[in-house]
N, C-alpha and C positions, 0 to 999 in steps of 0.2 A: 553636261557633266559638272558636277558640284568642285569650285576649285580645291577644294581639299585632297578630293578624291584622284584628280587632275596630278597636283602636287606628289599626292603619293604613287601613280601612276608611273612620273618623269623619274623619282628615287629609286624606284623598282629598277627601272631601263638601265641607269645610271650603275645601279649595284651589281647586276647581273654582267654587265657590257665590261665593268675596269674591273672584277672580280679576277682575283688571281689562284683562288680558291671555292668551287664552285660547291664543296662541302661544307663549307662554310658560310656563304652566301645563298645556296636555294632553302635550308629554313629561314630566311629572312623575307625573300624575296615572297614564299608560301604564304606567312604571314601576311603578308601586305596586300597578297591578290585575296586571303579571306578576309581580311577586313575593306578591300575595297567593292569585292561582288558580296558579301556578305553570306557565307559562307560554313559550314562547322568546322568541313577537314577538305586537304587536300590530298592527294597522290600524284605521286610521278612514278612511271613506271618506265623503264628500260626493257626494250624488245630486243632478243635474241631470233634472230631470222635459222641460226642453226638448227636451233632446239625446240623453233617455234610455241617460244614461251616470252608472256610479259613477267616482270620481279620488280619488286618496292623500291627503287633506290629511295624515297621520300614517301611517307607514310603517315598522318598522325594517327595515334591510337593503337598502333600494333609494327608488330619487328616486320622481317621480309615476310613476304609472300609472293606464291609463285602462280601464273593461272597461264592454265593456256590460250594462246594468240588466236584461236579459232571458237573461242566461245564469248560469247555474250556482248555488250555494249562494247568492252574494249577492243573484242576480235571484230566487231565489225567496224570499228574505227579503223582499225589496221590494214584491214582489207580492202573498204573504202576512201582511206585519207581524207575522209570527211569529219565536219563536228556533229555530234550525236546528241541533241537535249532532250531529254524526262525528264518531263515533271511528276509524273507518277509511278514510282514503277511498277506497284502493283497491277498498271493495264498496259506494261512493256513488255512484248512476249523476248529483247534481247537481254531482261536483265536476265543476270545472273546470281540467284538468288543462295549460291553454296555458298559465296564470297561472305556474307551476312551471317551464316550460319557457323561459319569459318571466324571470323571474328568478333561476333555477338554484338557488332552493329547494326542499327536498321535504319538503312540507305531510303529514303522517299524521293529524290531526286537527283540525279547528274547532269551536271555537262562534262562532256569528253572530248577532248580535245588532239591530234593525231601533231607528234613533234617529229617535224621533218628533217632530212638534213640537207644539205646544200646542191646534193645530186636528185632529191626529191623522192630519197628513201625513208621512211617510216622508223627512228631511230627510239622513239618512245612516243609514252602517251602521258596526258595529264586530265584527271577527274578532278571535277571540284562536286561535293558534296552537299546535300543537305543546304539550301538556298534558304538563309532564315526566316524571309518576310515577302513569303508568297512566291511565285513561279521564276525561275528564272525566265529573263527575256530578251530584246536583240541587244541593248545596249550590256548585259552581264555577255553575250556572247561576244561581242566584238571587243572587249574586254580582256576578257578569256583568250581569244583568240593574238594582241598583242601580246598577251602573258609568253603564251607559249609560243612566240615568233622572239621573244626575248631569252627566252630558256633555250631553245634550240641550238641556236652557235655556242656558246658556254658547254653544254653537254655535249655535243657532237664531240667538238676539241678534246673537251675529257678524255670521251669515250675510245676518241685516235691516241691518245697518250696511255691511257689502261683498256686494249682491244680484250683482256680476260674478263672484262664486264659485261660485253658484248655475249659472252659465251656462260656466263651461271647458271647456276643451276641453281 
């Protein structure tokens, strides 16, 4: 890994870990995993196991959005607590192509990533979008995957201090 990339990797950890406000810190933190995996847009989404819905708490490009937990790339993350990579998605029979339709962008690639929490429930997810030069590959996924192992305690905590987020609609 290129030390820069490195560098901004340990800033990340650093930022997310002493953050005392995680509103304030996951657009920064966002920024740095797109310009570290390279990247257009990110999302985080917050799972509601009530309502069996994911919702935007971080977005670029568009306000909330609500999709259900049982359809497409994110619902199979969820189900499976696994990471999910397209590179295509036009020959992924999980994407979910309303989402696109829905906000007038067009998705070619995801990685999706399942944000765990400390009992190994499924507390959200994070997509990273549109890979700009060429497929994502294992080092963008292990990547990805420290991201959201660094996101996860910071939201989790949140999410115990504001449990009405857990439950949106």
């Amino acid at each position: 890994m290129e030390k820069e990339k490195l560098q901004q990797l340990i800033e990340l950890s650093d930022l997310l870990a002493n953050s005392k406000n995680l509103n304030k810190a996951l657009p920064i933190a966002s920024q740095k995993i797109k310009d570290i995996i390279d990247v257009d847009r990110v999302t985080v989404f917050i799972y509601s196991p009530e309502n069996n819905i994911l919702w935007t708490y971080l977005a670029d490009g568009i306000d909330k959005l609500i999709l259900p937990a049982d359809k497409g790339i994110v619902g199979y993350v969820v189900e499976h607590k696994t990471i999910k990579k397209v590179n295509d998605t036009s020959k992924e029979p999980l994407f979910y192509k309303e989402v696109d339709e829905i906000t007038g962008y067009q998705t070619k690639s995801i990685l999706t990533l399942p944000l765990l929490g400390v009992n190994g429930d499924v507390i959200g997810v994070i997509q990273l979008l549109n890979k700009k030069d060429g497929k994502f590959n294992v080092k963008d996924i292990n990547i990805a995957n420290l991201f959201s192992n660094y996101v996860a305690p910071p939201l989790e905590m949140f999410l115990k201090k504001n449990p009405e987020l857990r439950n949106s609609k």
